[in-house]
C-alpha positions as CSV (number, residue, x, y, z in Angstrom):
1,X,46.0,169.0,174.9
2,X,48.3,168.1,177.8
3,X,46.7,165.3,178.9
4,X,46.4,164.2,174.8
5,X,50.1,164.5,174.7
6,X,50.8,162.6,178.2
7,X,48.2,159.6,176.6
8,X,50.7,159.3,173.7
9,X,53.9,158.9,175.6
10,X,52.4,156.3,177.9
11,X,50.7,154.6,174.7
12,X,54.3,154.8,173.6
13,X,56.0,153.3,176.4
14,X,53.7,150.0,176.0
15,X,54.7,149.2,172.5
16,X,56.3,146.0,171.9
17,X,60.3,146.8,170.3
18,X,59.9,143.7,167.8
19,X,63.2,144.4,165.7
20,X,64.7,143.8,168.6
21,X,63.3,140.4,169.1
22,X,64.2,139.5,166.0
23,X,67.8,140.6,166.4
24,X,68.2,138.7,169.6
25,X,66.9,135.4,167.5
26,X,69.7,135.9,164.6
27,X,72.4,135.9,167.0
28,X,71.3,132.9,168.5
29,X,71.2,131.0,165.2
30,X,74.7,132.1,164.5
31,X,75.8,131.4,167.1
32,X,74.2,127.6,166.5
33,X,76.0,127.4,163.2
34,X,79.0,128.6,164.5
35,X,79.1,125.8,167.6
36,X,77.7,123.1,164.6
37,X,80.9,124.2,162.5
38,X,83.4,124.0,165.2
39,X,82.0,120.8,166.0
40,X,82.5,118.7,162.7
41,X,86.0,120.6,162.5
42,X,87.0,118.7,165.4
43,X,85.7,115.7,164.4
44,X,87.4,115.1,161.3
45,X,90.4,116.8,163.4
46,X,90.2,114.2,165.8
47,X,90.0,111.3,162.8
48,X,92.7,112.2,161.3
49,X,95.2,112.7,164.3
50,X,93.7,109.2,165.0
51,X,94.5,107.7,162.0
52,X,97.8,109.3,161.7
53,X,98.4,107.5,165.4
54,X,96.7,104.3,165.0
55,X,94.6,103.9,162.2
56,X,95.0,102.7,158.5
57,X,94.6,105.1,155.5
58,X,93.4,103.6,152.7
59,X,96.2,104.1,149.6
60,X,96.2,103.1,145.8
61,X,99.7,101.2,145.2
62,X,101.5,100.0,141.6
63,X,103.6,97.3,141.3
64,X,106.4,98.5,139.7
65,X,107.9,96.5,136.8
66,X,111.2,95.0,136.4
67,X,113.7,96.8,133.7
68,X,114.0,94.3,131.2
69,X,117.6,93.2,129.6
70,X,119.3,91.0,127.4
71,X,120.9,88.0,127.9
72,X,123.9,89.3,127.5
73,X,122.9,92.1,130.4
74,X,122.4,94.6,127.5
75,X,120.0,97.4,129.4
76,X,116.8,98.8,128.4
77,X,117.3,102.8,127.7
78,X,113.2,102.8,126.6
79,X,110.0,101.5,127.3
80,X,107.1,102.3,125.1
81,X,103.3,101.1,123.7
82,X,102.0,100.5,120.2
83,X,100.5,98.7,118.0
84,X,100.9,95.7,115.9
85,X,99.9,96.2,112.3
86,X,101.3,94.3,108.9
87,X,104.1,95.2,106.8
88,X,101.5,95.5,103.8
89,X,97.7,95.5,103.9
90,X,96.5,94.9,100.3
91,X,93.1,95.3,99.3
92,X,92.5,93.2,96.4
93,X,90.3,95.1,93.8
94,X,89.3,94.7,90.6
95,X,90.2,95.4,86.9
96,X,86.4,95.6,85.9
97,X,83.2,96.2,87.0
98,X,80.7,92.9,87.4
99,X,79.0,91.2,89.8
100,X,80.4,88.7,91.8
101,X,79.6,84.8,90.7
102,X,81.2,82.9,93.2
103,X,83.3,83.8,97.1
104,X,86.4,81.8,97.5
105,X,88.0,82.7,100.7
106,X,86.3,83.8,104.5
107,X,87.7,86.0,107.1
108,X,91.1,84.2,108.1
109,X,91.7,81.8,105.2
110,X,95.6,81.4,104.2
111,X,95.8,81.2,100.8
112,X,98.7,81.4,98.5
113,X,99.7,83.9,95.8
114,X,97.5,82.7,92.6
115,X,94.8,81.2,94.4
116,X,91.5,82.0,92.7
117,X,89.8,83.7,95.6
118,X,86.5,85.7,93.6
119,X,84.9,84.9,90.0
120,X,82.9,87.7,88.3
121,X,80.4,86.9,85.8
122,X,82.1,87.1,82.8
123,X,78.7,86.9,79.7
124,X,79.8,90.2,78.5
125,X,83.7,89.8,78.1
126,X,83.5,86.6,76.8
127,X,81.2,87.7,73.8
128,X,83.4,90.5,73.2
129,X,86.7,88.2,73.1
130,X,84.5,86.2,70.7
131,X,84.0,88.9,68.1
132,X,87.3,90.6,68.6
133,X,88.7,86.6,67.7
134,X,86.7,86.8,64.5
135,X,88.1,90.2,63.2
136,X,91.6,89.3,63.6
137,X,91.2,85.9,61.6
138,X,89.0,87.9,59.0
139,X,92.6,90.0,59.0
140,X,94.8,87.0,58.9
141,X,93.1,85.6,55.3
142,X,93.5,88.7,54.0
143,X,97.4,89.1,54.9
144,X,97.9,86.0,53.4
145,X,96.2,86.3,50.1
146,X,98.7,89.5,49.5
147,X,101.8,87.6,50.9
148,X,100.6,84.6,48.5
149,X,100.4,87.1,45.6
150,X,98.4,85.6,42.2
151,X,97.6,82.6,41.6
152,X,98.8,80.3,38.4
153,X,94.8,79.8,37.0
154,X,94.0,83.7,37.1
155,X,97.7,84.5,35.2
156,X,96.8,81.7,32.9
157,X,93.4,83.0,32.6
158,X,95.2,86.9,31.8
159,X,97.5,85.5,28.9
160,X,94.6,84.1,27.5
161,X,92.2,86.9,27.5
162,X,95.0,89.2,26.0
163,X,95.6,86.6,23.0
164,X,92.0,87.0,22.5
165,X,92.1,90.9,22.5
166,X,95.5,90.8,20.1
167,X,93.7,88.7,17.9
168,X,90.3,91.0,17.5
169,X,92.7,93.8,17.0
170,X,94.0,92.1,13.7
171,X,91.4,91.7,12.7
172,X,89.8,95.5,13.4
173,X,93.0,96.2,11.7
174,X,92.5,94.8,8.3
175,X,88.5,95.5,8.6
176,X,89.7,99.6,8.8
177,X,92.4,98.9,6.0
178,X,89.5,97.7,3.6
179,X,87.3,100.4,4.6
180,X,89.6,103.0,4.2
181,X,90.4,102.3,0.3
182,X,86.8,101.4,-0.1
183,X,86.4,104.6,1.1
184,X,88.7,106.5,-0.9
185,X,87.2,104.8,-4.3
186,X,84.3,106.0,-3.0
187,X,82.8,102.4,-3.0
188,X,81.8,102.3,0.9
189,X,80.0,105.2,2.8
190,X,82.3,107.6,5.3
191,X,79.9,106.0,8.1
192,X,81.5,102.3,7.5
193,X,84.8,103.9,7.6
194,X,84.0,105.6,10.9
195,X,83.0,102.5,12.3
196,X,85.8,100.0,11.5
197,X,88.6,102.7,12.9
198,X,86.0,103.1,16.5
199,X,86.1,99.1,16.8
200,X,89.9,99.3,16.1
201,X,90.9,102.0,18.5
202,X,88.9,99.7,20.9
203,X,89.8,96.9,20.8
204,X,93.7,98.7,20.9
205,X,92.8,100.1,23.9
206,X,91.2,96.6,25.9
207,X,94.7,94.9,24.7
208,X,96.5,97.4,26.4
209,X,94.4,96.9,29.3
210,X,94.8,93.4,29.9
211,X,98.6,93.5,29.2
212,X,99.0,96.2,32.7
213,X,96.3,93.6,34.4
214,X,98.6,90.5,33.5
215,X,101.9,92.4,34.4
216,X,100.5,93.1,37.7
217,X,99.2,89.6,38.6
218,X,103.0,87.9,37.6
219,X,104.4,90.7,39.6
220,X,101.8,90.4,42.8
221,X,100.4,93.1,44.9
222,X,102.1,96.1,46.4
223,X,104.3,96.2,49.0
224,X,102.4,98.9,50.4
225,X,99.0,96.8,50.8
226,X,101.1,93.9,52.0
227,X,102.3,96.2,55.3
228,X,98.7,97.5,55.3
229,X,97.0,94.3,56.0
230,X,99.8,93.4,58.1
231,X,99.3,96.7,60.5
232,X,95.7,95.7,60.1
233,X,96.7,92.5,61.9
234,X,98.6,93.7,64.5
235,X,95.5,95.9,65.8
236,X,93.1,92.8,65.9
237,X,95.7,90.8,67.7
238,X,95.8,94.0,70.6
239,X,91.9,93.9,70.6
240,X,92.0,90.1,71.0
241,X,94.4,90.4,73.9
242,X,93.0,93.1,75.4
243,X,89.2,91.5,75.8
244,X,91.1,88.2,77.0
245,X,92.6,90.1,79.8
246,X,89.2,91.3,80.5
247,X,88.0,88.1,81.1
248,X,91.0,86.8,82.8
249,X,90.6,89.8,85.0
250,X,87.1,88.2,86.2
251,X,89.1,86.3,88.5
252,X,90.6,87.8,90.8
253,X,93.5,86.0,92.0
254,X,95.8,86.6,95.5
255,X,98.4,88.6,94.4
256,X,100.5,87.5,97.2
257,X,101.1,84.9,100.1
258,X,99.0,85.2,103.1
259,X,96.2,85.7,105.3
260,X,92.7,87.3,104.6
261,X,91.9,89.9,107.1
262,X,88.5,91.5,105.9
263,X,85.8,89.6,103.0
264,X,84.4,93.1,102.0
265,X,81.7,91.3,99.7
266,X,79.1,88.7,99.1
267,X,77.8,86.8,96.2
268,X,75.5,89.0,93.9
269,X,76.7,92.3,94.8
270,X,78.5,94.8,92.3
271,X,82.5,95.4,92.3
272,X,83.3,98.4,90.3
273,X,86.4,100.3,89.5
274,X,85.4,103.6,89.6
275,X,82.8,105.4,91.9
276,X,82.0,103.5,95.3
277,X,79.1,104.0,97.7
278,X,78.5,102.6,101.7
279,X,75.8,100.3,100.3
280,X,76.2,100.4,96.5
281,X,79.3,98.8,94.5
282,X,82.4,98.0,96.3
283,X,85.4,98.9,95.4
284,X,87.5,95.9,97.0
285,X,86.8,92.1,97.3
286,X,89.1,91.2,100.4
287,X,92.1,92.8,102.5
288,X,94.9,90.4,103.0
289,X,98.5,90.9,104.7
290,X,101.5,88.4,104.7
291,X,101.6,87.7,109.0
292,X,104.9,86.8,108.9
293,X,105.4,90.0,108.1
294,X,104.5,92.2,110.7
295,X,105.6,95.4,112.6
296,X,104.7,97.3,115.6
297,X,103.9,101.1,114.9
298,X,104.5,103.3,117.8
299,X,104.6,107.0,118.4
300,X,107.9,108.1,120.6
301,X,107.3,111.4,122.4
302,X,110.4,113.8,121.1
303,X,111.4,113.6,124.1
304,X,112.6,110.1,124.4
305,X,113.6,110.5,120.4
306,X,116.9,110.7,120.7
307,X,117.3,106.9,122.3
308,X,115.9,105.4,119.2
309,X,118.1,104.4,116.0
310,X,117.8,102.5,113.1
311,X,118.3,98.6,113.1
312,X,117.8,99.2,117.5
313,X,117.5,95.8,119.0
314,X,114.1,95.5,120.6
315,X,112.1,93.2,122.9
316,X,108.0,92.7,122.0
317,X,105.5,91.6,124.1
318,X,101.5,91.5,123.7
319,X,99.1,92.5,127.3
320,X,97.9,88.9,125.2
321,X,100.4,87.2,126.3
322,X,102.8,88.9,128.4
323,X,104.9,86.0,129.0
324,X,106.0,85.3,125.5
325,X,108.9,87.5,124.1
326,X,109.6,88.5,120.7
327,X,113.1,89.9,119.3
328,X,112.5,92.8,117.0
329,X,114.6,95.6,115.0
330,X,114.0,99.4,114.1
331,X,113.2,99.4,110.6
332,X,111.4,102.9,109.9
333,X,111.9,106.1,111.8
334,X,109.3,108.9,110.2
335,X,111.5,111.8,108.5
336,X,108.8,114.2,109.8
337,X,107.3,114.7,113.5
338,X,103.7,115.1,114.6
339,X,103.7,118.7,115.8
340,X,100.0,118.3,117.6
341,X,101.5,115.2,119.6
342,X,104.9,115.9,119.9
343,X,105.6,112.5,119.0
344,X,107.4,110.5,116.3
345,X,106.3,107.4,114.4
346,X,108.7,104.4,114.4
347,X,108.0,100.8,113.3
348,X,109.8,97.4,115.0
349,X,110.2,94.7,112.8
350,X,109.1,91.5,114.6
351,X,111.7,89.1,113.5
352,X,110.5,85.8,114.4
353,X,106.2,86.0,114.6
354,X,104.2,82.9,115.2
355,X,100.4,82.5,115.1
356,X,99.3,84.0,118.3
357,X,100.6,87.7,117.4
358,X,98.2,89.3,115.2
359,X,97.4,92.4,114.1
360,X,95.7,95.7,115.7
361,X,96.7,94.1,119.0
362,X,98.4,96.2,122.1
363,X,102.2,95.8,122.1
364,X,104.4,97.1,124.7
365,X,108.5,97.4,123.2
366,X,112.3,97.7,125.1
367,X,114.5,99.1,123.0
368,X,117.8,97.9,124.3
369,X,121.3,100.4,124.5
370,X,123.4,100.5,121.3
371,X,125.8,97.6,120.9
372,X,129.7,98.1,120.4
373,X,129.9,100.4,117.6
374,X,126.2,101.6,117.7
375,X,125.5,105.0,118.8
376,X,122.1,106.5,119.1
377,X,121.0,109.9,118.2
378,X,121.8,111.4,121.2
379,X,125.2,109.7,121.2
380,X,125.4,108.1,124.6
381,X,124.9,104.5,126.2
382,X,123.4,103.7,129.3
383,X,124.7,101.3,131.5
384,X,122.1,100.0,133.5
385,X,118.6,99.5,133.2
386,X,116.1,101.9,135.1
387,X,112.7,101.1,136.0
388,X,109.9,103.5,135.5
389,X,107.0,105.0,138.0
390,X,104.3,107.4,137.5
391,X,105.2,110.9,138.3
392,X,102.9,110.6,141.1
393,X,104.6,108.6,143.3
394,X,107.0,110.7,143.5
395,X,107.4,113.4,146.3
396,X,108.6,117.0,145.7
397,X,111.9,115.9,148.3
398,X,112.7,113.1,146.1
399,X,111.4,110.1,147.8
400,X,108.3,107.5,147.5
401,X,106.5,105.8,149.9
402,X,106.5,101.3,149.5
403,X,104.0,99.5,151.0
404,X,105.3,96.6,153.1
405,X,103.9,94.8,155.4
406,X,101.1,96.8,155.8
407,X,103.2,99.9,156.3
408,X,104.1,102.9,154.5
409,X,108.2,102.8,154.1
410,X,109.4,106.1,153.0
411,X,112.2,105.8,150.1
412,X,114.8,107.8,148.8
413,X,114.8,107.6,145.4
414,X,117.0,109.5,142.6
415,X,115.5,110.5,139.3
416,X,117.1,110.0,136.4
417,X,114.5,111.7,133.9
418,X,110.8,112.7,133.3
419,X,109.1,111.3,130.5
420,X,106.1,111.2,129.1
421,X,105.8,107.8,129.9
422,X,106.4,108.7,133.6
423,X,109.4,109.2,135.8
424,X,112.8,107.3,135.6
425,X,114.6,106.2,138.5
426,X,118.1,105.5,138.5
427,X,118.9,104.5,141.9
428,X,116.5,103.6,145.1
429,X,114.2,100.9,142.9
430,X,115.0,98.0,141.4
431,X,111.6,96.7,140.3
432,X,108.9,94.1,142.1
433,X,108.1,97.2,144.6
434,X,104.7,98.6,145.4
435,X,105.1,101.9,145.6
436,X,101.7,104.7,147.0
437,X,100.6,106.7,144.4
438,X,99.3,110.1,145.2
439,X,100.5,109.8,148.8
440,X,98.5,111.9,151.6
441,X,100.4,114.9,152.5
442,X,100.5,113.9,156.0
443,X,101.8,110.1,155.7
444,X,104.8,109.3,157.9
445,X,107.6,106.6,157.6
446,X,105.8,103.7,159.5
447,X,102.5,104.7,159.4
448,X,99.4,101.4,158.7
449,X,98.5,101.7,155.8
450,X,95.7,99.5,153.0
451,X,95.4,99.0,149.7
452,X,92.9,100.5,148.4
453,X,90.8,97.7,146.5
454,X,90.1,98.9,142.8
């Protein structure tokens, strides 16, 4: 047993300790990581000190625009984008359902207010005009056979038909005289008696008859039929007017002067008035506005609210054509603000529009200080126009960084407001500038800088 137990310790004593291999391995590849680490720390250390000292950073810039005035140096208090759209968009529909027959206008077409611009087919309406034209003349002759009352032949023709009955009631008479003493000398039969006073009472009774009928005709016909027939008239007259709108309505005229902006259908399709599907009947034929009418629509963030009044001057311009200048005038304010976008509507009457401003296109407006006697909601006037920056330009000590010359030029600036369309500077810029957006933390007054190409 001893030399059992002194086998096992030297056994023992051989064993490789392999968790400590493994521990001595780990720490080594820390150690790795940690040098790799250190290494690309100092690296980019070492590129930015040198850029700092010599190098260029790379910077994105904006030109900043001029504030724009008036000729007579009136100053811009606002600067804002929207959209131009017409006074009134009309979509010309229809007064009844048909199909079209024939397309007058395409997209763009000026036409004037009148102007045939679609024809419906018109079979139906026309046959209905047709009969409703017979009914009223039907009316007509019959109106004016009561207003004419009787004529002379059928009052000649009465007289002498009641002559005729007051003579064969003389005659009856003197026929039931001799029958009744006949009669009474027992001579004739009660029968024969019987029978003369029946064709006497008769004949007393058609003479009575035709006197009423011959009053009547030489006094003519009621006043009350008269008005009847005359009411009867007046409703086939309605009827006749009503189916000629119908087919008047068939073509379908501009109802005003200008320009067609959308052709919404095509020879052989269905316009309807009522129900209308994507690809069954349309409800309009065209949309048209009158261009020299025309407005910009743009939402004012309620922050810059209170420097917009009604009848503002304004400037317009188009990112179409920035060089071309419109004058323009608040016309509409909105009574109610959009609460999702904090913003309010308001529409700029473009006084003076030509042909290259058209609708749905991007248009930026200056809304110029109140005049002598204007005020504006918020009650002040600013003398001097400021020019406007994105909010990152600006530092958190008040300044901006230009780049001139290839050189970052640190600029004090002072801020007159925040908008949302960016940050106002009252003094320190004066437009034409190109001031670093977003500038690196680390940027110093002098330092090479280049402009980051887009």
């Amino acid at each position: 047993m001893p030399d059992e137990a002194r086998l096992d310790r030297e056994l023992e004593g051989l064993r490789i300790d392999r968790s400590a291999a493994r521990r001595g391995r780990r720490g080594k590849l820390s150690t790795v990581w940690i040098v790799i680490g250190v290494s690309l720390v100092a690296v980019l250390a070492g590129w930015r000190i040198a850029a700092l000292l010599g190098g260029s950073l790379e910077v994105e810039t904006l030109r900043v625009s001029a504030p724009r005035a008036g000729s007579a140096g009136r100053a811009v208090v606002l600067q804002a984008a929207g959209y131009v759209v017409p006074h009134y968009r009309i979509e010309v529909a229809s007064k009844v359902v048909g199909r079209v027959k024939w397309m007058g206008v395409e997209k763009g077409d000026k036409v004037k207010s009148g102007d045939p611009i679609v024809r419906l087919e018109d079979d139906e309406y026309q046959a209905r005009l047709h009969e409703s034209v017979g009914s009223l003349e039907s009316s007509v002759a019959r109106l004016k056979e009561l207003e004419a009352g009787s004529r002379p032949e059928e009052v000649r023709r009465a007289r002498a038909n009641l002559s005729e009955a007051r003579a064969q009631l003389g005659r009856a008479t003197l026929d039931l005289e001799r029958a009744t003493g006949l009669w009474k000398q027992a001579i004739a039969s009660k029968e024969d008696f019987d029978r003369a006073q029946h064709e006497r009472d008769a004949l007393a009774e058609r003479v009575e008859s035709l006197a009423r009928t011959l009053e009547l005709l030489e006094i003519g016909p009621r006043i009350e039929h008269i008005e009847a027939a005359a009411a009867e008239v007046k409703r086939a007259e309605g009827i006749v007017a009503y189916n000629r709108t119908l087919v008047d309505a068939t073509v379908i005229r501009a109802p005003v002067t200008g320009t067609v902006l959308e052709r919404n259908v095509e020879v052989g399709e269905l316009v309807t008035t009522g129900f209308v599907g994507d690809r069954g009947a349309k409800g309009y034929v065209v949309a048209m506005a009158d261009l020299q009418d025309i407005q910009v629509e743009l939402d004012i963030s309620q922050d810059d609210f209170a420097r917009v009044f009604m009848s503002q001057a304004a400037i317009v311009a188009t990112d179409a054509y920035r060089d071309r200048e419109y004058q323009g005038r608040v016309v509409e304010i909105s009574p109610e603000a959009d609460r999702q976008k904090a913003t309010v509507q308001v529409k700029v009457q473009i006084l003076q529009p030509d042909e290259l401003i058209r609708p749905e296109m991007n248009a930026n407006v200056a809304f110029f200080a109140p005049e002598e006697g204007q005020r504006s909601a918020a009650g002040a006037e600013r003398s001097t126009p400021l020019v406007t920056i994105p909010a990152s330009a600006v530092r958190d000590d008040g300044s901006v960084f230009l780049l001139i010359d290839g050189q970052a030029v640190r600029r004090e600036v002072r801020v007159a407001r925040r908008t949302s369309a960016g940050v106002e500077i009252e003094t320190g810029l004066s437009g034409g500038e190109e001031v670093i957006l977003d500038p690196p933390e680390g940027l110093q007054d002098g330092q090479s800088v280049e402009r980051r190409e887009a």
